[in-house]
C-alpha positions in Angstrom: -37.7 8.8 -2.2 -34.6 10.8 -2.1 -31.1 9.7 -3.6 -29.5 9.8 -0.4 -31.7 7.4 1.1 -31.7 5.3 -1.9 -27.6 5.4 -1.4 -28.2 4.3 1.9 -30.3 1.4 1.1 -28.4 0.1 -1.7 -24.8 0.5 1.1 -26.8 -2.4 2.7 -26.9 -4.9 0.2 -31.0 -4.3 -0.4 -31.2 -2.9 -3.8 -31.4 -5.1 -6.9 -31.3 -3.0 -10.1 -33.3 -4.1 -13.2 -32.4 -2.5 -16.4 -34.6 -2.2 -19.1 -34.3 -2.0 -22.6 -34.4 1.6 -23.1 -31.6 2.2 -21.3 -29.1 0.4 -23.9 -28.3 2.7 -26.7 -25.9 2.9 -29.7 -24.8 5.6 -31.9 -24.8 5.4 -35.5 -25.0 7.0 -38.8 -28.2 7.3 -40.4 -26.6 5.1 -43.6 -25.1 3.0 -41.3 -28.7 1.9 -40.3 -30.6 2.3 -42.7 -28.3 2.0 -45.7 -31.0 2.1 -48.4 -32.3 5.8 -47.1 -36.0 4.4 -47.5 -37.2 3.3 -43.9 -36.0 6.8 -42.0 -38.3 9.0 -44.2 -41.6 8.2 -42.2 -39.4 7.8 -39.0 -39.3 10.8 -36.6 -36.3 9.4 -35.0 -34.3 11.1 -38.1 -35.9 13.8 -37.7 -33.7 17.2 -38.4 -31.0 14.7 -38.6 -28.4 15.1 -41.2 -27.0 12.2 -43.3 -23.3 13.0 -42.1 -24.1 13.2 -38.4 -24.5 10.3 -35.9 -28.3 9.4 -34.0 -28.8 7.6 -30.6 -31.5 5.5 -31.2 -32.3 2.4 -28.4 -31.0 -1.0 -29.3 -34.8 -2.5 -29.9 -34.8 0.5 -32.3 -31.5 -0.4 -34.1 -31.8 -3.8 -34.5 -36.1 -3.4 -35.7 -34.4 -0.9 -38.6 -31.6 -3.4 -39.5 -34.1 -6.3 -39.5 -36.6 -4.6 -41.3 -34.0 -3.4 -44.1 -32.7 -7.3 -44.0 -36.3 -8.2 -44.2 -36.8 -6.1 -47.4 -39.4 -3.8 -46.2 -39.4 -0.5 -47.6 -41.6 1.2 -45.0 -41.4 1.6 -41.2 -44.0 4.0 -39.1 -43.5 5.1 -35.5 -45.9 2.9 -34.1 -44.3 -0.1 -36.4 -40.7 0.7 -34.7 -40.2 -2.0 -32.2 -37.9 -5.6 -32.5 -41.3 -7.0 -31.4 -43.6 -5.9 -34.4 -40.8 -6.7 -37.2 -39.8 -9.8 -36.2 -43.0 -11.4 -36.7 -42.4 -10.8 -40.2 -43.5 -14.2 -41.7 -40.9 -14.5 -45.0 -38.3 -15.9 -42.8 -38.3 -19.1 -40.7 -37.7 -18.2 -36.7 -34.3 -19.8 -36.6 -33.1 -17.7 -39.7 -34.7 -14.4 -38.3 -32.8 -15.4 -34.8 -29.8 -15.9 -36.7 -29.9 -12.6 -38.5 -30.1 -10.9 -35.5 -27.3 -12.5 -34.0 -25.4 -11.9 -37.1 -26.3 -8.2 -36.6 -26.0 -7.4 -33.3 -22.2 -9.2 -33.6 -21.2 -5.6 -35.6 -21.8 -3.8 -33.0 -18.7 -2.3 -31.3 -18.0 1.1 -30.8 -21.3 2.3 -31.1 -22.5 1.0 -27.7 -22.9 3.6 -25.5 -21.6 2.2 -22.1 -20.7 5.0 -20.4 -23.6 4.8 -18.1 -23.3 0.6 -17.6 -19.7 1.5 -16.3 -21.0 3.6 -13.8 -23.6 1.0 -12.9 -21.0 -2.1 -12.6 -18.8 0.4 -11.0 -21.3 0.6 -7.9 -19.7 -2.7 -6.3 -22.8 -3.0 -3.2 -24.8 -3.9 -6.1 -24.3 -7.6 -5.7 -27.1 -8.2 -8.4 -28.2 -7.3 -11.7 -31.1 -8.2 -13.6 -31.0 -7.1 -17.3 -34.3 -7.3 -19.3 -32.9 -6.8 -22.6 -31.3 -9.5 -24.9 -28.0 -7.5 -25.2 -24.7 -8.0 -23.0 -23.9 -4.0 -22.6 -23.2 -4.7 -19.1 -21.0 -7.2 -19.9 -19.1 -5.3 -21.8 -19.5 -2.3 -19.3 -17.9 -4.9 -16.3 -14.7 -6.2 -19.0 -13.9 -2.1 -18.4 -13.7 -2.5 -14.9 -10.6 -3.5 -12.8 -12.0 -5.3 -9.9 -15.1 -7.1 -10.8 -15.7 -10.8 -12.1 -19.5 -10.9 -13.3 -21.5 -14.5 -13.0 -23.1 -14.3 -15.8 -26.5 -16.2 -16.3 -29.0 -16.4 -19.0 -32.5 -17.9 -19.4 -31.3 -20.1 -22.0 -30.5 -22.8 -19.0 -34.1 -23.4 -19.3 -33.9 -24.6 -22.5 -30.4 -27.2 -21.4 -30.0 -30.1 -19.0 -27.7 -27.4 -17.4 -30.5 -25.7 -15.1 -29.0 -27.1 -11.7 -25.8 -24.8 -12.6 -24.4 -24.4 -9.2 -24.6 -20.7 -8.0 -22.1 -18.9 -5.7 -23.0 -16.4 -3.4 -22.4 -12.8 -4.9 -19.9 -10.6 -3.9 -18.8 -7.5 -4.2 -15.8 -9.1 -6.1 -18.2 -11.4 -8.3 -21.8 -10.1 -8.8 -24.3 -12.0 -10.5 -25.5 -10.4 -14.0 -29.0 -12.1 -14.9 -30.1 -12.0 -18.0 -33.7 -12.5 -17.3 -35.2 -13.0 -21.0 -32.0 -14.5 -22.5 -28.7 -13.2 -24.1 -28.8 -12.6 -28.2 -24.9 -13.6 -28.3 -26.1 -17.1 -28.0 -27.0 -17.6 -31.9 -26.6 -21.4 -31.6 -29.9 -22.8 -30.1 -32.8 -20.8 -32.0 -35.4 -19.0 -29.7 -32.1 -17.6 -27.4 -33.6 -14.7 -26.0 -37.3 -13.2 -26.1 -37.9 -10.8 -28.8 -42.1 -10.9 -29.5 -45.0 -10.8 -26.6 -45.4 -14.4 -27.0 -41.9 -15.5 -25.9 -41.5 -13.6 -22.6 -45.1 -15.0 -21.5 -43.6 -18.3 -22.4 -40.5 -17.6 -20.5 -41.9 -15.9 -17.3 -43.9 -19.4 -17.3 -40.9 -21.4 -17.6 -39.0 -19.1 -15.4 -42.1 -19.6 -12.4 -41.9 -23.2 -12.7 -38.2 -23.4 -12.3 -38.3 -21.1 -9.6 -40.0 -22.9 -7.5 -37.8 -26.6 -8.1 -35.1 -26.8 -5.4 -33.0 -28.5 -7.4 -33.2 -25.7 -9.9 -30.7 -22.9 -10.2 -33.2 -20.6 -10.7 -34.6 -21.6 -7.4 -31.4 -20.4 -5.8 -31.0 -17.4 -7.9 -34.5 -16.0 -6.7 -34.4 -16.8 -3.3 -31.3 -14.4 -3.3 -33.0 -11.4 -4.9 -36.6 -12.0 -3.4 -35.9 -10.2 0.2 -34.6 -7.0 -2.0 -36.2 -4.2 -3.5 -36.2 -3.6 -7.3 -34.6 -0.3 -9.0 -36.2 -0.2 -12.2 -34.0 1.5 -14.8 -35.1 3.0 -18.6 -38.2 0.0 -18.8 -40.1 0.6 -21.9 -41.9 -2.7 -21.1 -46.0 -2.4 -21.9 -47.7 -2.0 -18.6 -49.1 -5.6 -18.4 -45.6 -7.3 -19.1 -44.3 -5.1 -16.0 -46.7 -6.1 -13.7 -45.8 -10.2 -14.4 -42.3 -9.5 -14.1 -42.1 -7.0 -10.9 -44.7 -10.3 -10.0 -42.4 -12.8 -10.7 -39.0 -11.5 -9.2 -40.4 -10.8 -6.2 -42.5 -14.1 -6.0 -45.2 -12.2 -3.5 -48.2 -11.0 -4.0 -48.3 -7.0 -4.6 -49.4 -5.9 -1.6 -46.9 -7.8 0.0 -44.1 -7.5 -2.4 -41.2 -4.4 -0.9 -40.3 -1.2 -2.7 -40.1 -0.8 -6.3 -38.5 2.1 -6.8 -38.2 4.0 -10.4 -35.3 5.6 -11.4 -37.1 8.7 -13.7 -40.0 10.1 -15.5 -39.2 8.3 -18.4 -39.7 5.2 -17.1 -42.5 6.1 -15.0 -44.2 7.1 -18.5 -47.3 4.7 -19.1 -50.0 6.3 -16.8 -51.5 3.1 -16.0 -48.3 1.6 -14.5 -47.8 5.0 -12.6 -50.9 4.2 -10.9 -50.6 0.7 -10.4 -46.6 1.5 -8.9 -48.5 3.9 -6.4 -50.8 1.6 -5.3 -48.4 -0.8 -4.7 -44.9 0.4 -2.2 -43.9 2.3 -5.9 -41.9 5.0 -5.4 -39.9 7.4 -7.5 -36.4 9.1 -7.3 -35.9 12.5 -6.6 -33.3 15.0 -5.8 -34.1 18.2 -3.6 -38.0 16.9 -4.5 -37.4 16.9 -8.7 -37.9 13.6 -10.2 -35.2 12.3 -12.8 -35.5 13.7 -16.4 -34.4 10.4 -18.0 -32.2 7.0 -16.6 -29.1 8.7 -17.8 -29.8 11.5 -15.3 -30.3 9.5 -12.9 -27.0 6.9 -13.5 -25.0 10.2 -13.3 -26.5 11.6 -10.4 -26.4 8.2 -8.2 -22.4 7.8 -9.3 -21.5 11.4 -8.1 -23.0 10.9 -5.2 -21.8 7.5 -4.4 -17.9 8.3 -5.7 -17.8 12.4 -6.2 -15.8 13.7 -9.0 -13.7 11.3 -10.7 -11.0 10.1 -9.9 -7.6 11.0 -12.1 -6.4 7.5 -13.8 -3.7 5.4 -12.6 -0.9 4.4 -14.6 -0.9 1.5 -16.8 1.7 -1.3 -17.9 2.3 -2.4 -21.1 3.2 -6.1 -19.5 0.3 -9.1 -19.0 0.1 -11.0 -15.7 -1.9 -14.8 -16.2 -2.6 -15.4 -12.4 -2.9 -19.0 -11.8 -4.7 -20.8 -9.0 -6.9 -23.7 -7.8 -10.7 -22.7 -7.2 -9.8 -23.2 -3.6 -7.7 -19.9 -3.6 -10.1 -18.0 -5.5 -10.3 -15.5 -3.0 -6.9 -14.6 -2.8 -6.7 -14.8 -6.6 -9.5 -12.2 -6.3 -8.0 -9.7 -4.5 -4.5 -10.2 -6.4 -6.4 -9.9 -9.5 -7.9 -6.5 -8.0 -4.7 -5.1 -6.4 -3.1 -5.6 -9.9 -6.0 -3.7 -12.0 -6.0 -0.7 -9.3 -1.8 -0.6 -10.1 -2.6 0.0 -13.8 -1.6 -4.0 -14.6 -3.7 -5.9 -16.9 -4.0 -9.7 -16.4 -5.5 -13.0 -17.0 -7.7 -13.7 -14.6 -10.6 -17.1 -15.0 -12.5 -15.5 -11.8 -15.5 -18.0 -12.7 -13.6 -20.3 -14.1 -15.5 -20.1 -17.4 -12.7 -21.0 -19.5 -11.2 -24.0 -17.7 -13.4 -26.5 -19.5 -14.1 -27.0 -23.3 -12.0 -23.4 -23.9 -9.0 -24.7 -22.8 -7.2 -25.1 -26.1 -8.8 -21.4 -27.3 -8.6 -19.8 -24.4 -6.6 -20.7 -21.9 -3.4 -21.4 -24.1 -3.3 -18.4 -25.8 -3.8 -16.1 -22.9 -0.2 -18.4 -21.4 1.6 -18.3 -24.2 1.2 -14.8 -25.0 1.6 -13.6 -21.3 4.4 -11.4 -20.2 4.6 -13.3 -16.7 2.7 -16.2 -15.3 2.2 -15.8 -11.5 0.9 -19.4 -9.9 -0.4 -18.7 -6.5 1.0 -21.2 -4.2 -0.6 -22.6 -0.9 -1.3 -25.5 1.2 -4.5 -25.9 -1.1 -2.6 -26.1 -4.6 0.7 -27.9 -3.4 -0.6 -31.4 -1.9 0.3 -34.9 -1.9 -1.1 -36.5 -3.7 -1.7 -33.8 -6.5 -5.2 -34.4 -8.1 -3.3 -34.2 -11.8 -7.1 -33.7 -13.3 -7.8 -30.3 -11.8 -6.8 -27.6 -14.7 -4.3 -25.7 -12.5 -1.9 -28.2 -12.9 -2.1 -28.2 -17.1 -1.8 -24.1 -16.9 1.5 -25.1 -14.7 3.2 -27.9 -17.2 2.2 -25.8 -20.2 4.3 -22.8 -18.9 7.0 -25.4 -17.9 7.0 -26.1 -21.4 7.2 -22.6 -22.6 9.8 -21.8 -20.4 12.1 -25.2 -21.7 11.1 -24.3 -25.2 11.3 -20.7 -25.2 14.0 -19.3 -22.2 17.7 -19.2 -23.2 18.6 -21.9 -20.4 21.8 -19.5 -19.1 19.1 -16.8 -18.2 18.4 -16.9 -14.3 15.2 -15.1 -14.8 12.1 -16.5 -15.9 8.7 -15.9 -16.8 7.4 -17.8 -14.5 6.7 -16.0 -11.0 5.7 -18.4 -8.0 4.6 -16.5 -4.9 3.3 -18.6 -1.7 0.6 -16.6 -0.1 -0.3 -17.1 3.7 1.2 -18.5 6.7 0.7 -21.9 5.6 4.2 -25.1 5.3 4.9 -25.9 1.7 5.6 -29.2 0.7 8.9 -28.3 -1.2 9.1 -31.8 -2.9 5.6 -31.4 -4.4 6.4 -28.0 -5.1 9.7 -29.0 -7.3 8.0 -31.4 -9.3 6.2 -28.2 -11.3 8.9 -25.5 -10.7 12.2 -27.0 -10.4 15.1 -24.7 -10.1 12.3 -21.4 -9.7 12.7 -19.2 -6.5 9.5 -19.1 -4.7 9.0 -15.9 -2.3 6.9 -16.0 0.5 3.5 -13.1 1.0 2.0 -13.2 4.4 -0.1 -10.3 4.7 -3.0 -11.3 2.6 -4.8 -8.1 3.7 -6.4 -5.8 0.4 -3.7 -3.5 1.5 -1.3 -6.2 1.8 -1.8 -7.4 -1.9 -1.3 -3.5 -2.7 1.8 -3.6 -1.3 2.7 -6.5 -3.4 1.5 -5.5 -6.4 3.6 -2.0 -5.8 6.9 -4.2 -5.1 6.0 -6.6 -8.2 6.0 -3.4 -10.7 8.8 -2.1 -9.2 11.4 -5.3 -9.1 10.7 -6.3 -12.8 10.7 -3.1 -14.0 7.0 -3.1 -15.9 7.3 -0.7 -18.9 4.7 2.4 -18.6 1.9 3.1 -21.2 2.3 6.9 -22.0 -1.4 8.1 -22.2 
C-alpha cells in the first residue's frame, strides 16, 4: 500500500497504530551501560564503537545489559541479549528483579530518543495507540505536545478492583494511549508489566477474558479499536506472540480480521510472519513502490507528508496559566488549554482529571500556588445553586482565595486570579461572589477554536506576558 492512501485511511479515523518494542531507543555511553567494560566485548552491538562516543541500542537491549551487570553476570552473547532471557535469572526473587528494573529505567532521561514519538502523538486522527512495550516514551513524547491530553491505560487494571475504569470516547483532543502488556513505571505491585514469554501468554489470557465482560473496561476499550485496522510499527515480537496479539486486538478470526499493515522491512523481518501477514489482508508500506528501510523511515516520511516541512516555532512565555473548571466544561477547558499552548503559554491543565483525587495535596497545590495566573472558567455548569462543595473545582477556587488574602498587597486592584465566563449562558452573580468577591469577571462568547485564539492573543497582550528569548 502506498503512503498516500495510508494518509487517507488514517484522515478517517480507521488506523490504530501499534508500536513495538524496537521502535523505543536510548542513547548512551558504552560505560554508562555497561560500566564494568566486561559484558560489551562478546556484544556486536559495540562493535567499532569507541568508549567516548554514544550507541543507540533498543530499550529491551538497555535495560537486558543493566540487569545483567546488576545481576553480576560477566558474559552476555547476541543470542543471550534480550530483557526476556536475563530476567529469568534465578538469584533474585521476581519482585526484587521487577524492582530493579523499575529502579533502572527511572534514570532514564535524556537518553530517550523521542523524536519519532513526537511525530507519532503529533498525528492528532490517530485517536488510538497501542504500545507493546513496558516503557512510557509516548508519554513523554505527548507531555511535548501543546494540544493533546493522552488517557492513559495499562494492563495492570487486570490485576486491581479498578477494571470497570470508565472510558471516554477518544478524541482528537484526548487520545487513548494503551499500554497493552503493562507500564514499568508502576514499581509498586510486582509482575507490572510483561517482561518473559510466560507473562504476555498470561496476560493476553487475562486480557481475552476481560474483553469479553461488559462490565469490563477492557470490553469497552476493544470494542473501540476492533472495526480499525492495525499499523504495526518496529515489532521485534517472535512470530507466534504476533499472531496471538494481531488475534486478540482484532477479536476475529484471520481471515476475517481487516488490514494489518507494516510500516517497514525491519519489522516485516521473520520470514514466517511475512508469510502468514500475506496470507492474511497483510500489507506493507511503500513509497513510489520501495518499502520502508526501518520504522524511523517510515515515522519521518508519514509526518512530511501529513504536515510538510516544519513549521517555525511560536513564541513562548515565561508566565504559567492553572485553568480551572468542572468536568462539565472540559471541552471548553480543552480548547482554552489548546489555544494557550499554540500562543507559546504554558499551563496547568488536569485534562483527565488524573490529579484531582489522592494527588490533591502533591499535585494540585503546588501547580496553584506556584502559578503565575489562575484562570477559573465560569458557566452555568460551575456557578449553581446549590454548589455541590465536594466536587474539586471548588477547593482549587478557595485555595487561590487564600493565596490571594495571604499573598496580594490588599491596595493592589489586580490579581492573580482571572475569571472569564465563557458562552452565552446568565450567571448567578450571588453564587458567583461567594468564591470571587470584589474580582471583575469578563464575559467570552465566541467559543469557536478561533474564538479561544483570539482570546488567548488578547490575554497575552492585556497582562503583558514576558517573552522567552530562544
Amino acid at each position: 500500500m502506498e503512503i498516500q492512501k495510508l494518509i487517507s485511511i488514517i484522515s478517517a479515523g480507521l488506523i490504530v497504530p501499534v508500536i513495538g518494542s524496537d521502535f523505543c531507543k536510548v542513547k548512551v555511553s558504552p560505560d554508562r551501560v555497561d560500566p564494568s567494560g566486561k559484558l560489551r566485548l562478546s556484544l556486536s552491538v559495540f562493535k567499532n564503537i569507541a568508549q567516548t562516543h554514544e550507541v543507540i541500542l533498543t530499550l529491551n537491549q538497555y535495560l537486558a545489559i543493566r540487569m545483567a551487570d546488576k545481576f553480576g553476570l560477566t558474559t552476555l552473547t547476541d543470542e543471550e541479549l534480550s530483557l526476556n532471557t536475563v530476567f529469568l535469572n534465578p538469584d533474585f526473587t521476581q519482585d526484587t528483579k521487577y524492582q530493579m528494573l523499575h529502579d533502572e529505567y527511572r534514570l532514564l532521561d535524556a537518553e530517550k530518543q523521542l523524536e519519532d514519538y513526537i511525530k507519532l502523538a503529533s498525528i492528532n486522527k490517530f485517536k488510538f495507540y497501542i504500545n507493546t512495550g513496558p516503557d512510557n516514551f509516548l508519554l513523554d513524547a505527548f507531555k511535548k505536545l501543546n494540544d493533546r491530553q493522552p488517557k492513559f491505560i495499562a494492563s495492570q487494571l487486570l490485576e486491581s478492583n479498578n477494571n470497570n475504569t470508565l472510558i471516554d470516547d477518544p478524541s482528537e483532543f484526548s487520545p487513548v494511549v494503551f499500554n497493552i502488556f503493562g507500564s514499568i513505571m508502576d514499581g509498586s505491585n510486582g509482575n507490572n508489566c510483561a517482561i518473559t514469554d510466560e507473562n504476555y501468554i498470561e496476560l493476553i489470557v487475562k486480557l481475552q477474558e476481560e474483553s469479553n465482560k461488559q462490565n469490563s473496561c477492557f470490553y469497552t476499550l476493544f470494542n473501540f479499536f476492533r472495526p480499525t485496522n492495525l499499523l504495526i510499527i518496529g515489532s521485534s515480537f517472535p512470530d507466534w506472540l504476533m499472531r496471538f496479539l494481531i488475534r486478540l486486538i482484532s477479536s476475529r478470526r484471520y481471515t476475517q480480521s481487516n488490514q494489518k499493515l507494516i510500516s517497514d522491512t525491519q519489522t516485516l523481518g521473520k520470514t514466517e510472519f511475512a508469510n502468514f501477514l500475506k496470507q492474511y489482508n497483510g500489507q506493507v508500506i511503500t513509497q513510489q513502490g520501495v518499502p520502508f528501510a526501518s520504522a524511523g523511515d517510515f515515522v519521518n516520511a508519514l509526518y512530511q507528508n501529513v504536515y510538510g516541512p516544519k513549521p517555525v516555532a511560536a513564541p513562548r512565555y515565561k508566565e504559567k496559566v492553572f485553568i480551572s473548571f468542572i468536568s462539565d466544561d472540559r471541552n471548553i477547558a480543552q480548547m482554552l488549554n489548546k489555544a494557550f499552548k499554540e500562543k507559546g503559554v504554558d499551563t496547568f491543565f488536569d485534562g483527565d482529571e488524573v490529579f484531582a483525587g489522592t494527588n490533591f495535596e502533591n499535585v494540585i497545590k503546588p501547580a496553584l500556588q506556584a502559578c503565575d495566573y489562575f484562570l477559573p472558567v465560569i458557566t452555568t455548569n460551575s456557578i449553581t445553586d446549590p454548589i455541590n462543595v465536594k466536587r474539586y473545582v471548588y477547593k482549587e477556587w478557595m485555595l487561590a482565595n487564600f493565596r490571594k488574602v495571604t499573598k496580594e498587597d490588599t491596595g493592589e486592584e489586580a490579581t492573580f486570579i482571572k475569571p472569564y465566563s465563557f458562552g452565552s449562558g446568565n450567571i448567578n452573580m450571588e453564587v458567583y461572589k461567594i468564591y470571587f468577591e470584589g474580582i471583575g469577571m469578563e464575559k467570552v462568547t465566541d467559543v469557536t477554536e478561533d474564538g479561544f485564539r483570539t482570546f488567548a492573543e488578547n490575554f497575552i497582550s492585556r497582562n503583558n506576558l514576558t517573552p522567552v528569548k530562544s
